[in-house]
C-alpha positions, 0 to 999 in steps of 0.5 A: 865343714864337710870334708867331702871335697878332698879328692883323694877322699873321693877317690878311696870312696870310688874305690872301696878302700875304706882302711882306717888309718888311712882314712884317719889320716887323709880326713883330719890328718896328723895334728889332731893328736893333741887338744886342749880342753875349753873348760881348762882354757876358761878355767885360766881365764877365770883364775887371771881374772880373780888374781888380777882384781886382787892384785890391782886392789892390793897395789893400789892400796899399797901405793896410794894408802900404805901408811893407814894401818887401822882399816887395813883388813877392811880394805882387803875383805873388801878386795876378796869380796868385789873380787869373786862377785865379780867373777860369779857375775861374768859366769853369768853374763856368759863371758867364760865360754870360748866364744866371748874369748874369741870376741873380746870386742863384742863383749866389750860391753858387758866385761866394763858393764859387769865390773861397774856394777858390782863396785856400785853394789859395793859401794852401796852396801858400804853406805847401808852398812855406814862404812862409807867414810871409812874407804878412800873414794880416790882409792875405789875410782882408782882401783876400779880404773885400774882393774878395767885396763887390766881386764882389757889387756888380759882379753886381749892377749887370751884372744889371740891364744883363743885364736890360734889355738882355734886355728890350729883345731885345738879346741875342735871337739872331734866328732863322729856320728853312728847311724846313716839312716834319716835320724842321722842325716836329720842330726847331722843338719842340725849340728851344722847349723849349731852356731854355739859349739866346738864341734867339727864333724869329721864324718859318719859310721854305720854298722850296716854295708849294704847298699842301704847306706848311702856314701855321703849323709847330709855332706859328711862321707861315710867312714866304715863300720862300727869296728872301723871306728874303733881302729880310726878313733886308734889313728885319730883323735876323736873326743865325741861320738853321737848314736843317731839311733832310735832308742828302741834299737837297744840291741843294735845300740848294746852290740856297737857299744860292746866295741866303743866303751874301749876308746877314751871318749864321750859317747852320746845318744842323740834325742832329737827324733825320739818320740819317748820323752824324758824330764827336761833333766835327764837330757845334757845338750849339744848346742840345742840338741838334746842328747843322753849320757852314756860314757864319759871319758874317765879323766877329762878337763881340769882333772888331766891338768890335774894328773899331769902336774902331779907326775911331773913334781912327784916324779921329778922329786922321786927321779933327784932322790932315786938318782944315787940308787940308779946309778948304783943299779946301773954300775951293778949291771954293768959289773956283773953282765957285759951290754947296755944298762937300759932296756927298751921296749915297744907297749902299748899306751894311752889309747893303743898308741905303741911307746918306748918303756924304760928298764934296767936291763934284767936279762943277759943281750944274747938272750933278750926277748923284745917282743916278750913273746915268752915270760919269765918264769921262776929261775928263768935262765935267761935272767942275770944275777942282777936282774932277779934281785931288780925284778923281785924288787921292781928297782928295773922299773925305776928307768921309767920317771924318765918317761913319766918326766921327760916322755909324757906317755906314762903316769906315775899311777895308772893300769901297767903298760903290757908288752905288745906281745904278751900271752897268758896260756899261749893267747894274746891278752885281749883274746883272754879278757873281753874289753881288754883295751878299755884299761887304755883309756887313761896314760898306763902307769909305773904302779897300779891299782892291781899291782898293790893288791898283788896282781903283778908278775908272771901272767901264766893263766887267763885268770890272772890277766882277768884280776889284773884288768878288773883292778885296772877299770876299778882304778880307771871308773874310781880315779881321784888324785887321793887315790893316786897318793894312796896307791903310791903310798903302799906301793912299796909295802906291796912290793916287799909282799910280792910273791909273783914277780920274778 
């Protein structure tokens, strides 16, 4: 749907404030902050689904044929089986993409069609293999019986969360387009007309401000420039961004990426108008769209749900296990300088986005630099006594579980979080290193890939900043949940070895 029609849109068009925050707010507004993944939603579906037919197999087996016990693993094995083909079979039929989820009615059919005709096979491959009258045919008409009921029950209630999480544009995949020329406008009306995808298109962006560019492209407003996408996508969630450019435009195309490969979204170019055609395997498609694969966000889908839950059990069992050396720290600090014990600092964290970072306070309160504008040096006088000992050791970073627990906006592993105002030589981090905003990609982290190979403390050259950055993309291009266990698991060896941090 077009957002043109909102008036206080029109009037910004009108006149010529096209600043992005603002523009974020006014054409997707503020709850565009958060999203779940319809491949994490079907992926449940599929999960209570297995379990249901399992279950509803082993209790009516439990109740109706709890005393044979000589063909009780036949009956399971049969369970397992019926079970996962019939989840293999709806993936076929279709009926794990969030448009069946929103129409359980409709898919009525096929959910009861699907079930009755795995338990025919199953029933016809215990007759050809003459196990027929070793199975309770009350207990098959009974489990199949009960597994329908159940199934049916479980759309429903999956329906109504499809539902409103529809409502509330959880689902959207948030997208923008590149190019306000006749390409973009001929995408942009066929994306419209796509029936089969999330998408909600939020409007159009073009590198180019002349009088060329037209303000409305096939009913989508024109945002801005390729830069004020970088700084709109900061205000906005935007998953999605389709270049409707010619494939021949490689320097326009190489110049716009530059700027975008730094945002924590899919970049796609689209094929549709390209006269140059590829085999039907290189094009990945939105709807029936052809479109070619340029960056992916580096962790999407099941691997965020993935992430998450490890830095919540991990870090709650570190956080109950660290509780008595906190305390100990916290009382240390207290003992030695007169202040609070913790410290807190405005940085920078997934996607730009400033949090409050957690830490033992290290430094005397008369003395403390919030924007930690000036770093701190060997023998720096404006650290306690307590505090050099809890920076060389990283023990002031320990404060942080809480935002990795309690917060949400740190993980345990991932590129360290920079103060806002950090400097290497007197210059701002992003100043010294070209794409310096891409380790924002994923949730900034307590340790990290650059940490244990030694790239940790006083950032006083640009090269130090440079290493710290590579290390953080290596991590961020080659992220597994193994990599993660890894990286904590020499993290404290590298803190022993640490010869930078002071």
């Amino acid at each position: 749907m077009s957002v043109i029609e909102n008036d206080e849109f029109k009037l910004h068009l009108k006149n010529g404030q096209q600043a992005a925050p603002q523009l974020a707010e006014i054409t997707v507004g503020k709850q565009a902050h958060s999203a779940l993944s319809p491949i994490v939603l079907t992926g449940l579906v599929r999960l209570t689904e297995l379990v249901l037919i399992i279950l509803s197999g082993a209790l009516v087996h439990g109740f109706y044929l709890s005393a044979i016990a000589d063909s009780v693993w036949m009956y399971y094995a049969t369970i397992l089986a019926v079970a996962f083909a019939t989840i293999t079979f709806y993936q076929t039929l279709g009926l794990y993409q969030t448009r069946a989820l929103r129409t359980p009615a409709s898919q009525g059919l096929r959910l009861s069609g699907g079930l009755s005709l795995i338990f025919l096979l199953a029933i016809a491959v215990l007759f050809l293999l003459k196990q027929g009258d070793a199975f309770s045919r009350v207990w098959l008409v009974t489990w199949f019986s009960f597994t329908l009921v159940l199934i049916g029950f479980e759309r429903i209630c999956f329906n109504i969360i499809t539902l409103r999480l529809t409502r509330a544009g959880k689902l959207d995949r948030r997208t923008v387009v590149v190019g306000a020329s006749e390409a973009g406008d001929e995408l942009l009306q066929q994306l419209t007309h796509e029936t089969e995808t999330d998408l909600r298109i939020i409007g159009v962006f073009d590198d180019r401000t002349d009088l060329r560019v037209p303000d409305v492209i096939a009913g989508y407003p024109r945002l801005g420039t390729v830069t004020d996408l970088v700084e709109f996508a900061r205000h906005s969630r935007i998953d999605l961004v389709i270049f409707a450019l010619p494939i021949t435009a490689e320097q326009r195309i190489l110049q716009m990426l530059r700027k975008l490969w730094v945002l924590p979204v899919d970049i796609r170019l689209a094929a549709h108008s390209n006269k140059l055609r590829f085999r039907p395997r290189s094009y990945s498609y939105i709807g029936s769209v052809p479109v070619l694969d340029i960056f992916d966000k580096p962790i999407a889908g099941w691997d965020v749900v993935i992430k998450l839950i490890f830095d919540k059990i991990v870090g709650s069992i570190c956080l109950v296990l660290l509780s008595p050396m906190m305390l100990l720290i916290a009382l240390a600090i207290k003992l030695d300088t007169n202040g609070p014990v913790f410290f807190k600092q405005k940085r920078h964290g997934f996607n730009n986005e400033l949090i409050d970072v957690y830490k033992f306070r290290s430094m005397y309160v008369e003395m403390q630099d919030d924007r930690a504008e000036k770093q701190v040096t060997r023998s720096d006088p404006r650290v306690t006594r307590v505090g050099r000992f809890i920076r060389r050791t990283s023990l002031d970073e320990l404060p942080q579980l809480i935002n990795v627990v309690f917060k949400g906006n740190l993980s345990l592993v991932g590129p360290r979080p920079h103060a806002v105002y950090a400097k290497a030589a007197d210059r701002q981090y992003d100043e010294v290193v070209e794409g310096y905003f891409a380790r924002h990609r994923v949730r900034p982290g307590i340790t990290g890939w650059a940490q244990v190979n030694g790239w940790r403390g006083e950032t006083d050259t640009p090269e130090k900043i440079q290493h710290r950055v590579e290390h953080d993309l290596y991590y961020i291009e080659n992220w597994s949940l193994l990599f993660d266990i890894y990286i904590l698991a020499i993290t404290p060896f590298a803190l022993v070895k640490a010869e930078n941090a002071y």
